[in-house]
DSSP file (Angstrom, degrees, kcal/mol; ACC not computed):
  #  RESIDUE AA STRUCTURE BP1 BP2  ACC     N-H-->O    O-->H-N    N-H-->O    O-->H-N    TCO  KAPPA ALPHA  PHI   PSI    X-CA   Y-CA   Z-CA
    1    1 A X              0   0    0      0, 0.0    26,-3.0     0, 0.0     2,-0.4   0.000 360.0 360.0 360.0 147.3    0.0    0.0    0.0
    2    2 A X  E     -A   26   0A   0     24,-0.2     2,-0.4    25,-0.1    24,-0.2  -0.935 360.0-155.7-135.0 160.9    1.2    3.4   -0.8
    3    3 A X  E     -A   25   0A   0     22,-3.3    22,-1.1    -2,-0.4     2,-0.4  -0.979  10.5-168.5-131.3 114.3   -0.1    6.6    0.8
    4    4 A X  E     -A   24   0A   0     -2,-0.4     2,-0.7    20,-0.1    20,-0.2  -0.940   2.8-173.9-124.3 143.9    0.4   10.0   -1.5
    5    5 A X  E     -A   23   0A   0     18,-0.9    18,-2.9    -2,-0.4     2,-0.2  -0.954  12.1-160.1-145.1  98.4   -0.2   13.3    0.3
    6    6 A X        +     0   0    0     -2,-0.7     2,-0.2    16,-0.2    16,-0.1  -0.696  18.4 160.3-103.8 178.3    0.0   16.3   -2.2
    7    7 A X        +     0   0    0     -2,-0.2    14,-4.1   103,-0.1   103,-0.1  -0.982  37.8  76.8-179.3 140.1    0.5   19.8   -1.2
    8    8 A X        +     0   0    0     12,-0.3    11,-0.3    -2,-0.2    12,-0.1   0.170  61.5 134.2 141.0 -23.0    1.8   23.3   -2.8
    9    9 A X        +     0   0    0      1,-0.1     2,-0.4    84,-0.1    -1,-0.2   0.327  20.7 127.8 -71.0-179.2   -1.8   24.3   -4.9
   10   10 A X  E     -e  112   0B   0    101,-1.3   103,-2.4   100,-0.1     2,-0.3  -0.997  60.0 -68.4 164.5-166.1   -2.9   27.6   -4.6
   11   11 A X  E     +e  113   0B   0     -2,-0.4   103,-0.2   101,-0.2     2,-0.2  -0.788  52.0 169.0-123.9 169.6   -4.1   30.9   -7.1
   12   12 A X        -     0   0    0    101,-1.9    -2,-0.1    -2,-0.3     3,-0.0  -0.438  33.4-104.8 161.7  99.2   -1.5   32.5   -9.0
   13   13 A X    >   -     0   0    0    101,-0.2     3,-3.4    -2,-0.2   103,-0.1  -0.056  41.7 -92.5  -4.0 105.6   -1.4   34.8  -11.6
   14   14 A X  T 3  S+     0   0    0    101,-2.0     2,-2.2     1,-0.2    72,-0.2   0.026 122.5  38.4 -23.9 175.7   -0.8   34.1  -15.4
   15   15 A X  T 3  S+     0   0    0     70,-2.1    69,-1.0    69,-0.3    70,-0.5  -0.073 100.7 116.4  82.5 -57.4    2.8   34.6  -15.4
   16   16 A X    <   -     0   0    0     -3,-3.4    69,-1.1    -2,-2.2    68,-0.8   0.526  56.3-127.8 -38.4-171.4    3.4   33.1  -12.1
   17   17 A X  E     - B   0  83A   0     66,-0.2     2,-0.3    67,-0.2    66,-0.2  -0.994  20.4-173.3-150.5 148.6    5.2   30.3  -10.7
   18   18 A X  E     - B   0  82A   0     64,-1.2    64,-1.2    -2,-0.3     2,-0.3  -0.947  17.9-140.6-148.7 126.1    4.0   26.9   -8.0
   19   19 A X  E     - B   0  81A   0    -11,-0.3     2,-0.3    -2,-0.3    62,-0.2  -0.682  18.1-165.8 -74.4 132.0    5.5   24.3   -6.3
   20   20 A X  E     - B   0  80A   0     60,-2.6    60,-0.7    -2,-0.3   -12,-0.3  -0.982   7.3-163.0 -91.6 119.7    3.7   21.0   -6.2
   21   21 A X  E     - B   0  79A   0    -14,-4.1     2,-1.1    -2,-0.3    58,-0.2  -0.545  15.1-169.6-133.6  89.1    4.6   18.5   -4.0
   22   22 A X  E     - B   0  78A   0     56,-0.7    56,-0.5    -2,-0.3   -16,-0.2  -0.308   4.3-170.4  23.9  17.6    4.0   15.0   -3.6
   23   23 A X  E     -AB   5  77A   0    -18,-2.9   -18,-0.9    -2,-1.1     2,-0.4  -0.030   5.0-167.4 -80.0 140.0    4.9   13.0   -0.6
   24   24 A X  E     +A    4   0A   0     52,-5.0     2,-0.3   -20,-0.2   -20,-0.1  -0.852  12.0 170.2-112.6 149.8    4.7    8.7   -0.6
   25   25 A X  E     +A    3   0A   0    -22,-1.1   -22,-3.3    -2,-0.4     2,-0.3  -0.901  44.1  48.3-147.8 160.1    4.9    7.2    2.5
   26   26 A X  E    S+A    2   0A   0     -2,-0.3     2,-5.0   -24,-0.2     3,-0.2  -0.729 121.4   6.8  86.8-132.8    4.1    2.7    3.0
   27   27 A X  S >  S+     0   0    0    -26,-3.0     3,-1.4    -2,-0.3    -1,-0.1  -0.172  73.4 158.3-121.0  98.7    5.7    0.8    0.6
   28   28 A X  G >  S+     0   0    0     -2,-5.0     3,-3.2     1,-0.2    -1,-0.2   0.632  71.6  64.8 -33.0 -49.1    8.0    3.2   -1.2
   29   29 A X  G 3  S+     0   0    0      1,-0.3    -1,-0.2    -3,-0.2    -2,-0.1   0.808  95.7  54.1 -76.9 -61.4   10.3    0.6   -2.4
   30   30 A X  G <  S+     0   0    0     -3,-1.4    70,-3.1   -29,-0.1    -1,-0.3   0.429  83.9 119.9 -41.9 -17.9    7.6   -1.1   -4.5
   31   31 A X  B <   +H   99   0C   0     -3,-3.2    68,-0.2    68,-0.2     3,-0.1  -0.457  30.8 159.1 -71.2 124.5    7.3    2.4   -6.0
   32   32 A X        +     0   0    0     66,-2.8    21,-1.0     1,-0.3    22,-0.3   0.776  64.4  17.0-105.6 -50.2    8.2    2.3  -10.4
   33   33 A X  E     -I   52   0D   0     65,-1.7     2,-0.4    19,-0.2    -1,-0.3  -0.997  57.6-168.0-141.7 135.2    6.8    5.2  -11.6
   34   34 A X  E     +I   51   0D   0     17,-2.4    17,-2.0    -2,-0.3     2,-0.3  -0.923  18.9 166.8-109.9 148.4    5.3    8.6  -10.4
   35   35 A X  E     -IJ  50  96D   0     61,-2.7    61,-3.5    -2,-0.4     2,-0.4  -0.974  29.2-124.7-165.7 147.3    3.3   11.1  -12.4
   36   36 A X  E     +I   49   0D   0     13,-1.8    13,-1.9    -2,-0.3    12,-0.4  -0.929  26.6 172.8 -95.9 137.3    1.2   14.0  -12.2
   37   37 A X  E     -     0   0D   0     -2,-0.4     2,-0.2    10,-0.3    10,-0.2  -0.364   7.9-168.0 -86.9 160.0   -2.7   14.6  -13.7
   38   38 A X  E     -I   46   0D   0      8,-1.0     8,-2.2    55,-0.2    55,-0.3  -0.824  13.1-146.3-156.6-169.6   -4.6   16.9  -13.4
   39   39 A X  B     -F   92   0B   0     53,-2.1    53,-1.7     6,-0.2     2,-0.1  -0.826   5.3-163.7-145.7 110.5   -8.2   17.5  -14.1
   40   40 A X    >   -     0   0    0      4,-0.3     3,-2.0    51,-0.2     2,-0.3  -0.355  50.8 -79.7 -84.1 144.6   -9.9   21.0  -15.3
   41   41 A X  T 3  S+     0   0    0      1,-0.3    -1,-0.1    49,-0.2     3,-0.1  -0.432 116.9  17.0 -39.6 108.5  -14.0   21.2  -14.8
   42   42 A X  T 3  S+     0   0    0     -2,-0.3     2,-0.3     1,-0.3    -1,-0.3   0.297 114.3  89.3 102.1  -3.9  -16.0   19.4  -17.5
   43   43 A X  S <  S-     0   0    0     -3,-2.0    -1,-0.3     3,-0.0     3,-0.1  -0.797  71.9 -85.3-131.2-164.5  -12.9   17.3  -18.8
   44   44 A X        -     0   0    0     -2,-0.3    -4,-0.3     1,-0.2     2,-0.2   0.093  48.0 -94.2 -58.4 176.5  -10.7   14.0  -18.5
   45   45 A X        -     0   0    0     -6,-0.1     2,-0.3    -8,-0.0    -6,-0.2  -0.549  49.4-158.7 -74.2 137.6   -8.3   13.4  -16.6
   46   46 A X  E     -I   38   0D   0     -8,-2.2     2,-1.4    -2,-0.2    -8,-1.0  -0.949  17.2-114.4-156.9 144.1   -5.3   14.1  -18.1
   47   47 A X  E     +     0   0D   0     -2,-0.3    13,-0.5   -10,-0.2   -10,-0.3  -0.386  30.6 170.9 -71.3  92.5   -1.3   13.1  -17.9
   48   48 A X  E     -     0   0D   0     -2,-1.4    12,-0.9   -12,-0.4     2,-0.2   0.875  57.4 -26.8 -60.1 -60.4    0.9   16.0  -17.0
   49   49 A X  E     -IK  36  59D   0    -13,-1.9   -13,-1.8    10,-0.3    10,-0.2  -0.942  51.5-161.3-148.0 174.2    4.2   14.6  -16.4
   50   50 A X  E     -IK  35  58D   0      8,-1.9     8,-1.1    -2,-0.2     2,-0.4  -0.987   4.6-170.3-154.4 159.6    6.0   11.5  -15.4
   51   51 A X  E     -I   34   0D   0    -17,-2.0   -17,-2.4    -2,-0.2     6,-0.1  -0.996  21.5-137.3-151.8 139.3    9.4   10.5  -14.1
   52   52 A X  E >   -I   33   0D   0     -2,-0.4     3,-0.6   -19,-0.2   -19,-0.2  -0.243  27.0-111.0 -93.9-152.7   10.5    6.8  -13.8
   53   53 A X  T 3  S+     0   0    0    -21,-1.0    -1,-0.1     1,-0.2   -20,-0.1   0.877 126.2  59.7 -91.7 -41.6   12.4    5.3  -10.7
   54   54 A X  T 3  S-     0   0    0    -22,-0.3    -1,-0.2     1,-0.1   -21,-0.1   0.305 128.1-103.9 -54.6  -0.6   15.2    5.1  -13.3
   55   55 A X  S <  S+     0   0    0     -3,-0.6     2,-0.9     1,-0.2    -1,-0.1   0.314  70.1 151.3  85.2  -2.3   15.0    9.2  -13.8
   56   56 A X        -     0   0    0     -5,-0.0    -1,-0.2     1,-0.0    -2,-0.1  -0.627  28.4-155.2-109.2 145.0   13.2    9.0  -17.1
   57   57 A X        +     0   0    0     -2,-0.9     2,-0.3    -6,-0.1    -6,-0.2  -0.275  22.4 167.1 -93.1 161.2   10.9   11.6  -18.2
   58   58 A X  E     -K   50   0D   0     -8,-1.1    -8,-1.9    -2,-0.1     2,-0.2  -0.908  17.5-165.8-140.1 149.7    7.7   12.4  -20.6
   59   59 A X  E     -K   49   0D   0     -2,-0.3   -10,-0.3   -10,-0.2     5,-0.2  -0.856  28.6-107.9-132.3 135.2    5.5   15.4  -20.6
   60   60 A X    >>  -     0   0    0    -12,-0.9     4,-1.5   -13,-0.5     3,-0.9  -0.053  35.5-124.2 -54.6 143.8    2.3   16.5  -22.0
   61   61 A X  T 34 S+     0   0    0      2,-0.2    -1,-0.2     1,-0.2   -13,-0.0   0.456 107.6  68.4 -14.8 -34.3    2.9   18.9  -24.9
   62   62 A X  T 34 S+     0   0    0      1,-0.1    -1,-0.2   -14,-0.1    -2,-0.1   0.696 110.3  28.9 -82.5  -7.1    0.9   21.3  -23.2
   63   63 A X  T X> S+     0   0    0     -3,-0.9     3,-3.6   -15,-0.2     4,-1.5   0.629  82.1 127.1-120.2 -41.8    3.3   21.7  -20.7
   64   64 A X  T 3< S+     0   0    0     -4,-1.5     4,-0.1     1,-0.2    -3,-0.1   0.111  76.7  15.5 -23.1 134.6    6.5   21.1  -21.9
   65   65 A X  T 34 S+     0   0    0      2,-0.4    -1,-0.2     1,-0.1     3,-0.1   0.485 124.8  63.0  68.5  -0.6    9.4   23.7  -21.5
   66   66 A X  T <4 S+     0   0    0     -3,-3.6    17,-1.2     1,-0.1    -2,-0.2   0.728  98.8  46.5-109.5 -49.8    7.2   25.3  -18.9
   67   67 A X  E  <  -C   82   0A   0     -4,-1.5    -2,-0.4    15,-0.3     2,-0.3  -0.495  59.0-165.1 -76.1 143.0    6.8   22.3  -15.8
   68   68 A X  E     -C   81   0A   0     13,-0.5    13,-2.3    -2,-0.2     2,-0.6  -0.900   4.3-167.4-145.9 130.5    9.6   20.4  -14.4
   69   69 A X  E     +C   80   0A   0     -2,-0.3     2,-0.3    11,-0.2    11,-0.2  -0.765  21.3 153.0-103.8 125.0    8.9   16.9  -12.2
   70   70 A X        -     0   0    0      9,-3.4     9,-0.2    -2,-0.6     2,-0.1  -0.614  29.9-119.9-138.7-136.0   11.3   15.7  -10.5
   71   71 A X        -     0   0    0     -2,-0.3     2,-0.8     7,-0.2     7,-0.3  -0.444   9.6-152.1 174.4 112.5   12.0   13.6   -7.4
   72   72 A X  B  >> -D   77   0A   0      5,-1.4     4,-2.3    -2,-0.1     5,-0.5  -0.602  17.1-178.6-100.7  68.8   13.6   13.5   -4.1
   73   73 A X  T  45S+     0   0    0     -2,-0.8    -1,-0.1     2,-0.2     5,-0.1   0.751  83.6  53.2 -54.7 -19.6   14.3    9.7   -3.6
   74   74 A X  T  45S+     0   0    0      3,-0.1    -1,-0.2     2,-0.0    -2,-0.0   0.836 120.8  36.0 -85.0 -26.8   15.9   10.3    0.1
   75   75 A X  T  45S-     0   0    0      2,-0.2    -2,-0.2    -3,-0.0     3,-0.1   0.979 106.4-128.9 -88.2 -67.5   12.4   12.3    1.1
   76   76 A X  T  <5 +     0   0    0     -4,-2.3   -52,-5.0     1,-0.3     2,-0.3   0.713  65.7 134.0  62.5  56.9   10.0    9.9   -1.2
   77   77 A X  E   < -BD  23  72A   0     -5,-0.5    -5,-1.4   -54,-0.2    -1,-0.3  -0.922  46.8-161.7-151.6 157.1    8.7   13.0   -2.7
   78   78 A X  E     -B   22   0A   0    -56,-0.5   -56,-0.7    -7,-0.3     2,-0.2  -0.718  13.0-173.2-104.8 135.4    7.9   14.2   -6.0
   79   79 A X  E     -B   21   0A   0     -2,-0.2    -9,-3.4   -58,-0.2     2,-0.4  -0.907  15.7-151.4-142.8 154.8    7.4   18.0   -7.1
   80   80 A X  E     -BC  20  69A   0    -60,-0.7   -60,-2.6    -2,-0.2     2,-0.5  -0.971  10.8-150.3-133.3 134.8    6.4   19.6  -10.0
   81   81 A X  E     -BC  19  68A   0    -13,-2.3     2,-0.6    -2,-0.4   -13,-0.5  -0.789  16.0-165.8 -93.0  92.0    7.9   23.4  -10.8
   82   82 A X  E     +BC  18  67A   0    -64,-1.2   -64,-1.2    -2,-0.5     2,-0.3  -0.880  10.4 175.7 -79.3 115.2    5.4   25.2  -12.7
   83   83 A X  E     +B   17   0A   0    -17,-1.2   -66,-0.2    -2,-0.6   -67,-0.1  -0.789  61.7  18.6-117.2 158.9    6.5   28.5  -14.4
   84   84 A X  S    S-     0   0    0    -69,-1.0   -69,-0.3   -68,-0.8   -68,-0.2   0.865  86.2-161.9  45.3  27.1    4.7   30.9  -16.8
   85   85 A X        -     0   0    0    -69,-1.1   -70,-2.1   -70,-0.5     2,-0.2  -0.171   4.2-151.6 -36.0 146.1    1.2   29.4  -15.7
   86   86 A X    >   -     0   0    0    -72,-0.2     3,-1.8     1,-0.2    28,-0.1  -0.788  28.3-112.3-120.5 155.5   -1.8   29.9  -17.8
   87   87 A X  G >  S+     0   0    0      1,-0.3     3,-2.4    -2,-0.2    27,-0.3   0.926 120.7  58.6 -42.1 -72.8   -5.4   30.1  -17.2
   88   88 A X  G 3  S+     0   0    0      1,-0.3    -1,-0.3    -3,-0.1   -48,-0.1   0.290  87.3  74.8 -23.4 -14.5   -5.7   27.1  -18.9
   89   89 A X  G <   +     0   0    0     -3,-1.8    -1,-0.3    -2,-0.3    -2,-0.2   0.682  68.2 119.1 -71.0  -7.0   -3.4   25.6  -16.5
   90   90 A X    <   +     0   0    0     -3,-2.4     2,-0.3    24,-0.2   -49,-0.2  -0.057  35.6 120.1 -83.1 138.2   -6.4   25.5  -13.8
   91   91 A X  E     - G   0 112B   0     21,-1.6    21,-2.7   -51,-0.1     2,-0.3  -0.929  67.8 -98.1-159.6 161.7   -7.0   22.0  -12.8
   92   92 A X  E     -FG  39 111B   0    -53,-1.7   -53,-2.1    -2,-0.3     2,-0.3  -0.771  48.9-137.5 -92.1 159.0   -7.0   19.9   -9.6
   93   93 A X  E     - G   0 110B   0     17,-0.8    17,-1.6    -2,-0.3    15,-0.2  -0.985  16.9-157.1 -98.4 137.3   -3.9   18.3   -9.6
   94   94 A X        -     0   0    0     -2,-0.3     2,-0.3    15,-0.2   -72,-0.1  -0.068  13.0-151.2-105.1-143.4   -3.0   14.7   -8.7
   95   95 A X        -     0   0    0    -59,-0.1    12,-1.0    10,-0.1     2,-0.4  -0.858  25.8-170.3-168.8 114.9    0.0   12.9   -7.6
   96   96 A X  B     -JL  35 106D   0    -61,-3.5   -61,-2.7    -2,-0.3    10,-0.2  -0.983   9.1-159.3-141.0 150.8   -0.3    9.4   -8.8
   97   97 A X        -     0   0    0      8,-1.3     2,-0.3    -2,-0.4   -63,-0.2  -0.476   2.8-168.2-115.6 157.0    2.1    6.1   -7.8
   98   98 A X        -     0   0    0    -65,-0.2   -66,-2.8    -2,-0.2   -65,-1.7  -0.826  14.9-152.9-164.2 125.8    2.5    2.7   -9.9
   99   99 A X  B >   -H   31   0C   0      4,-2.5     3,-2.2    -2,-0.3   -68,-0.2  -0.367  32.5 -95.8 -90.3 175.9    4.2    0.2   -8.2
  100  100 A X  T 3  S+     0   0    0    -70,-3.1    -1,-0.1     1,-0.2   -69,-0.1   0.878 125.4  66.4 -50.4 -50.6    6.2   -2.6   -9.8
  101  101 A X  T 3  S-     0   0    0    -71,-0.3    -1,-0.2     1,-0.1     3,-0.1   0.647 119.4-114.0   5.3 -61.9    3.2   -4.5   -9.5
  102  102 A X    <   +     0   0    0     -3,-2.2    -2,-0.2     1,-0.6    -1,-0.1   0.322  67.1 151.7  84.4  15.9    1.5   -2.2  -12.0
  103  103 A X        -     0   0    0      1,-0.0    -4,-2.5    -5,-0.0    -1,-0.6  -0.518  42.2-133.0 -72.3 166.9   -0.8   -1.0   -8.9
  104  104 A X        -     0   0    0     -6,-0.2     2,-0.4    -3,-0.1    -6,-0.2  -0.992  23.5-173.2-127.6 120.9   -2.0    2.4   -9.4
  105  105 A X        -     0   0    0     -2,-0.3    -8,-1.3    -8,-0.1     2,-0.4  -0.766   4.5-171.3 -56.3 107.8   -1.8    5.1   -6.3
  106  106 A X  B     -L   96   0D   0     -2,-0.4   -10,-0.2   -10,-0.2  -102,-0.1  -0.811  21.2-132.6-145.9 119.7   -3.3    8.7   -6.3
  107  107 A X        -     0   0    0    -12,-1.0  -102,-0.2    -2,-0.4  -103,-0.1   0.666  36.1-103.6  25.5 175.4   -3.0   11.4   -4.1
  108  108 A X        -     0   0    0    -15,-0.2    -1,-0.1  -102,-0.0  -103,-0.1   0.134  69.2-114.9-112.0   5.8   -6.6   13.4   -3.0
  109  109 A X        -     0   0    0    -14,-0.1     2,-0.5     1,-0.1   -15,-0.2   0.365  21.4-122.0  79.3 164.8   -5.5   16.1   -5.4
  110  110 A X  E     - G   0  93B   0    -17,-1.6   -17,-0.8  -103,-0.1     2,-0.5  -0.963  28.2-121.8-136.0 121.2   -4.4   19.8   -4.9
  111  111 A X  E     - G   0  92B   0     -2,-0.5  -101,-1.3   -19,-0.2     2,-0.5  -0.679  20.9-168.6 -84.4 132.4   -6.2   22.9   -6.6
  112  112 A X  E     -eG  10  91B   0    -21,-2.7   -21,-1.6    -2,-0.5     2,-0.4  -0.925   3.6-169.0-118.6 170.6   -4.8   24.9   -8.5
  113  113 A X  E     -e   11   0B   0   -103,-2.4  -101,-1.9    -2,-0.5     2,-1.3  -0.898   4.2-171.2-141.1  98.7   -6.1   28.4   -9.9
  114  114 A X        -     0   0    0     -2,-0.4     2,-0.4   -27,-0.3  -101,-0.2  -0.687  12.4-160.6 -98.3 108.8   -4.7   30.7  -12.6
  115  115 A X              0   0    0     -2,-1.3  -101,-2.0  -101,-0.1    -2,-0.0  -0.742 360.0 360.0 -98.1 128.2   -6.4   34.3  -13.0
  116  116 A X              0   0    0     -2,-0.4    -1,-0.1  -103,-0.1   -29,-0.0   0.462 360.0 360.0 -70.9 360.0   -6.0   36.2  -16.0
């Protein structure tokens, strides 16, 4: 069982910048892959970035050159650096785990809010 506790959301001006952050606690070890969603009002769910245990990364298109995920293996948490936020960034965000296993983990999600 893995336990993910995110934390960082908040309102923030286009233009701005947010920390997200992630923390897994149970059994980290089992842990493969980490990634952030998010989800905007009235659509899917959708994959923001993702970082393996092995340090490689993917990111949505939408996000690219703007987000950066990384991950803090001695903490067992994962943050995403947001810069140059858009309205269009505004979502809940989740924090989701995939163990070796293939189980899937998520977070209770964090809002965030960009005013133009």
């Amino acid at each position: 069982q893995v336990m993910l506790v995110e934390s960082g959301g908040g309102l923030v001006q286009a233009g701005g910048s947010l920390r997200l952050s992630c923390a897994a606690s149970g059994s980290i070890s089992s842990i493969a892959t980490m990634a952030w969603y998010r989800q905007a009002p009235g659509k899917q769910r959708e994959l923001v970035a993702a970082i393996t245990s092995g340090g490689s990364i993917n990111y949505a298109d939408s996000v690219k050159g703007r987000f950066t995920i990384s991950r803090d293996n001695v903490k067992n948490t994962m943050y995403l650096q947001m810069n140059s936020l858009k309205p269009d960034d505004t979502a809940v965000y989740y924090c989701k785990a995939v163990s070796i296993a293939l189980l899937g983990y998520w977070g209770q999600g964090t809002q965030v809010t960009v005013s133009s």
